[in-house]
C-alpha positions in Angstrom: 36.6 62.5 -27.0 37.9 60.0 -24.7 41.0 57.7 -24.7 40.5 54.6 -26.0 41.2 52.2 -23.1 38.5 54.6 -21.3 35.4 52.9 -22.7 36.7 49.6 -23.9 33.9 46.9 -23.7 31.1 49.7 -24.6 31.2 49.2 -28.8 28.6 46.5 -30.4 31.7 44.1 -31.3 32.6 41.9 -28.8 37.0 41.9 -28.4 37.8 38.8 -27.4 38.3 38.7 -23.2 41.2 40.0 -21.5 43.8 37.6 -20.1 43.4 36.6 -16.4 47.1 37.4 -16.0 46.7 41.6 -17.7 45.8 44.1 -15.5 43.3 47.1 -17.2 44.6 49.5 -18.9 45.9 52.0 -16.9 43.3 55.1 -16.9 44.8 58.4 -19.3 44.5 61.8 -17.9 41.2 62.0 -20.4 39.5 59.3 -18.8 36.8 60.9 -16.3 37.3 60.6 -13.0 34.7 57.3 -11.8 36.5 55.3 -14.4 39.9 56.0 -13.0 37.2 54.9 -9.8 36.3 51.7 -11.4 39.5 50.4 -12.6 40.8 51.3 -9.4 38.0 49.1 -7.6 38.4 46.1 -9.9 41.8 46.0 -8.6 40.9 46.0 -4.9 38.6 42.9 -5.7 40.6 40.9 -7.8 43.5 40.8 -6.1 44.3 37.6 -4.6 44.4 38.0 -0.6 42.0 35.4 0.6 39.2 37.4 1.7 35.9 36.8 0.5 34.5 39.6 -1.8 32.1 40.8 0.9 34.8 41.9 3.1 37.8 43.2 0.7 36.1 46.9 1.0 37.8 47.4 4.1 36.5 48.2 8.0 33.4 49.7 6.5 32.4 46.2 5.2 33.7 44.2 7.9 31.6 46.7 10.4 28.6 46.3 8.1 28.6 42.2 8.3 29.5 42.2 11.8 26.3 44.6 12.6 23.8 42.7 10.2 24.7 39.3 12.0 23.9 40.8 14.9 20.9 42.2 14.1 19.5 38.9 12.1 20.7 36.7 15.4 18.7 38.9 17.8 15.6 38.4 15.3 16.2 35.0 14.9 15.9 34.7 18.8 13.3 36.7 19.5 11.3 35.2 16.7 12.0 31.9 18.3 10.7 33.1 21.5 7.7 34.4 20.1 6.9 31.1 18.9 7.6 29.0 22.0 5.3 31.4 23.8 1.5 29.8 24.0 -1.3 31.6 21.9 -3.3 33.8 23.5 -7.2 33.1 23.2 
């Protein structure tokens, strides 16, 4: 059996939603493993530090939105070529 602050939020009854201000529960050595995970991500993206959510994962993210506007600008301009180019009959 798990600890109870483990697998809060899974019962039919709906408690009433946590305070902005509370952080989670802290996870008990009996919680498994990706819900120490979880709790430990909801922390990394709540937290306050003006970056927008796609980017508070770190230098992976940042690398991986850097690289996907590059690659969607370089379609965008070679699309944009392709269409100033006349039709060939």
């Amino acid at each position: 059996m798990h600890g109870a602050g483990c697998h809060r939020g899974l019962s039919l009854s709906r408690p009433p939603p946590p305070s902005v201000s509370s952080p989670p529960s802290p996870p008990t050595p009996l919680c498994p493993l990706w819900w120490q995970r979880t709790i430990e991500h909801q922390k990394l993206f709540q937290e306050d530090n003006g970056l927008p959510v796609h980017l508070k994962g770190g230098a992976m993210d940042s690398a991986l939105y850097h690289f996907t506007t590059l690659i969607c600008t370089c379609y965008s301009l070679w699309s944009l070529a392709q269409a100033s180019r006349p039709k060939k009959n």
